[in-house]
PASEBA-1860 file (N, C-alpha, C; in nm, 3 decimals):
! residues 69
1> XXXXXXXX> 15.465/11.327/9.146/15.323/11.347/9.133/15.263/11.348/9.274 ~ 15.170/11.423/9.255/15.092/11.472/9.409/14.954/11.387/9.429 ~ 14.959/11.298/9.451/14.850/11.205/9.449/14.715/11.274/9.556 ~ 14.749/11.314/9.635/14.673/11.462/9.731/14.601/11.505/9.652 ~ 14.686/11.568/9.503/14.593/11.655/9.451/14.501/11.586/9.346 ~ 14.591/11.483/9.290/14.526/11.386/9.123/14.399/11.350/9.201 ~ 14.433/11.269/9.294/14.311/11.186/9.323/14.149/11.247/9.337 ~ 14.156/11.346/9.369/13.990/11.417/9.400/13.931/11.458/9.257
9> XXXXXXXX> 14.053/11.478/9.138/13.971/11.477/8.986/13.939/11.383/8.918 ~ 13.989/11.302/8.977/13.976/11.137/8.906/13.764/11.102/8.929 ~ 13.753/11.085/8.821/13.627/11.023/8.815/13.579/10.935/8.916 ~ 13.464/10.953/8.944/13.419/10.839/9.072/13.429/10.685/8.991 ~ 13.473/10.593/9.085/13.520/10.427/9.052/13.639/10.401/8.979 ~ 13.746/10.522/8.958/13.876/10.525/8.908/13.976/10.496/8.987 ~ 14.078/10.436/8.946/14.166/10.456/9.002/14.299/10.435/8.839 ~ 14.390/10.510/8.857/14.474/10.572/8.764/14.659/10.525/8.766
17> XXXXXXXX> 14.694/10.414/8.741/14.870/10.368/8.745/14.950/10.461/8.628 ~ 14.982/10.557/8.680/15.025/10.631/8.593/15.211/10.617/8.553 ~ 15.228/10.581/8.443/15.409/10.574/8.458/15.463/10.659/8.361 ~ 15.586/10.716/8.427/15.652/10.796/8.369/15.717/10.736/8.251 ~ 15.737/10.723/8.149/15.826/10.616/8.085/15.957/10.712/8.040 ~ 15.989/10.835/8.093/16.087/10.850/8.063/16.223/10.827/8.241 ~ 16.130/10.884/8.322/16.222/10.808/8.430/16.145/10.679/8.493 ~ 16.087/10.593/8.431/16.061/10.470/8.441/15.968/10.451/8.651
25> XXXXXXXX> 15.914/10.607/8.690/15.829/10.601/8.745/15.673/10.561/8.710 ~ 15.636/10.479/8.847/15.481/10.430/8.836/15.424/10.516/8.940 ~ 15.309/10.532/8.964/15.219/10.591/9.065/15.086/10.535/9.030 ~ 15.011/10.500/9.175/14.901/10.484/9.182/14.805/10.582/9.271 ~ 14.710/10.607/9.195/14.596/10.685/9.242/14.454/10.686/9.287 ~ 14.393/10.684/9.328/14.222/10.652/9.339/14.198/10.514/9.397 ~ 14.074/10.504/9.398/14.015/10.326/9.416/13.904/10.282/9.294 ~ 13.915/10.181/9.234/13.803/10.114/9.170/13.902/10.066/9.050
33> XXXXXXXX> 13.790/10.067/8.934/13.835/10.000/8.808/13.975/10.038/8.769 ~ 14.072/9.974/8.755/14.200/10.058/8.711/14.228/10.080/8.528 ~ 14.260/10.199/8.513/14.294/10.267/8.399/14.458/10.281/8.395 ~ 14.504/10.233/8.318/14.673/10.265/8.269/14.710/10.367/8.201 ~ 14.806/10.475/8.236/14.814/10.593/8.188/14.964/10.592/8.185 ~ 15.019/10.584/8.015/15.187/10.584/8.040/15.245/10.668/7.915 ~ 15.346/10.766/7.943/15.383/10.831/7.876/15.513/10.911/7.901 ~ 15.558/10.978/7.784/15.703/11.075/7.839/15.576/11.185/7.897
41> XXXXXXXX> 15.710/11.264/8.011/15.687/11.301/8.090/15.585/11.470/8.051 ~ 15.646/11.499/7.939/15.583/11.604/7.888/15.422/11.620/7.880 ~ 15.365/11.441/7.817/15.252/11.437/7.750/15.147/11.428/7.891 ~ 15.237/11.361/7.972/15.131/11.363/8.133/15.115/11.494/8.170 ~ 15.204/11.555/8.191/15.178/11.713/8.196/15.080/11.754/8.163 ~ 15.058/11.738/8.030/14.959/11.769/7.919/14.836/11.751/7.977 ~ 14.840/11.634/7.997/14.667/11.509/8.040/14.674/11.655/8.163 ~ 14.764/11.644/8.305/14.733/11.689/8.430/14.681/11.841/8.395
49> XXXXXXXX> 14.720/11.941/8.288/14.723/12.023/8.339/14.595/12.094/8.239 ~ 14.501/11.925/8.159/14.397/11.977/8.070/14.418/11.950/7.950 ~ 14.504/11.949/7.899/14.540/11.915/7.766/14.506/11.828/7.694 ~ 14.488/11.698/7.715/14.467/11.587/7.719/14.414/11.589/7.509 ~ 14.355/11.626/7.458/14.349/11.643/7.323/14.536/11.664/7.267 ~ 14.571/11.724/7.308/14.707/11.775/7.244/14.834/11.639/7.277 ~ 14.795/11.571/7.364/14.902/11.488/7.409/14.838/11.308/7.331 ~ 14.713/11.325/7.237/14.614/11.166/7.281/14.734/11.072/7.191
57> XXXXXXXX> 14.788/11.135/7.116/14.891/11.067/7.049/15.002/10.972/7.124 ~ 15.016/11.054/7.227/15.120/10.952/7.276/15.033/10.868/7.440 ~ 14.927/10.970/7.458/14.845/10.860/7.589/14.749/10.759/7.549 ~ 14.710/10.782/7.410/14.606/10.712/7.400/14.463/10.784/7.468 ~ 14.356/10.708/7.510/14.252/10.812/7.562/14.237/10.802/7.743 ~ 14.288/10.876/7.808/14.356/10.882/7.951/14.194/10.933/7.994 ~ 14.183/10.891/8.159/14.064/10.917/8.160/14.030/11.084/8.214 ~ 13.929/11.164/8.183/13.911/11.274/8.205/13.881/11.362/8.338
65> XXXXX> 13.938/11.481/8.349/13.996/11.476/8.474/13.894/11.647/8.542 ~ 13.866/11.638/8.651/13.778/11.754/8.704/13.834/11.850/8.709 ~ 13.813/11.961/8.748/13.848/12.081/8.738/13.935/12.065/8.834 ~ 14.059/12.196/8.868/14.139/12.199/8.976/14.079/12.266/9.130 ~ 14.045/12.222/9.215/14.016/12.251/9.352/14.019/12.364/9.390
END
């Protein structure tokens, strides 16, 4: 994960621990309140690339993310 890029869509006062749970990677992103975001690797995809309705099953409600740069 490209934290370069996550971080500037992340909501202002976010910050985002995102873990892979299928290769048992963590990443941290942003500054402020922290939000937990954990899933197989597919469903993050999902969240990163907009999806985020299609994946809520397995993220739960991940926080919402700005347009791409």
């Amino acid at each position: 994960m490209d934290a370069d890029r996550l971080g500037p869509r992340l909501p202002d006062g976010i910050a985002v621990e995102v873990t892979d749970i299928d290769s048992g990677q963590v990443w941290t992103v942003g500054s402020g309140r922290r939000v937990r975001v954990a899933g197989p690797s597919y469903a993050l995809v999902g969240w990163l690339v907009g999806r985020a309705g299609t994946v809520r099953a397995e993220l739960g409600d991940p926080p919402p993310l700005r347009p791409w740069a």
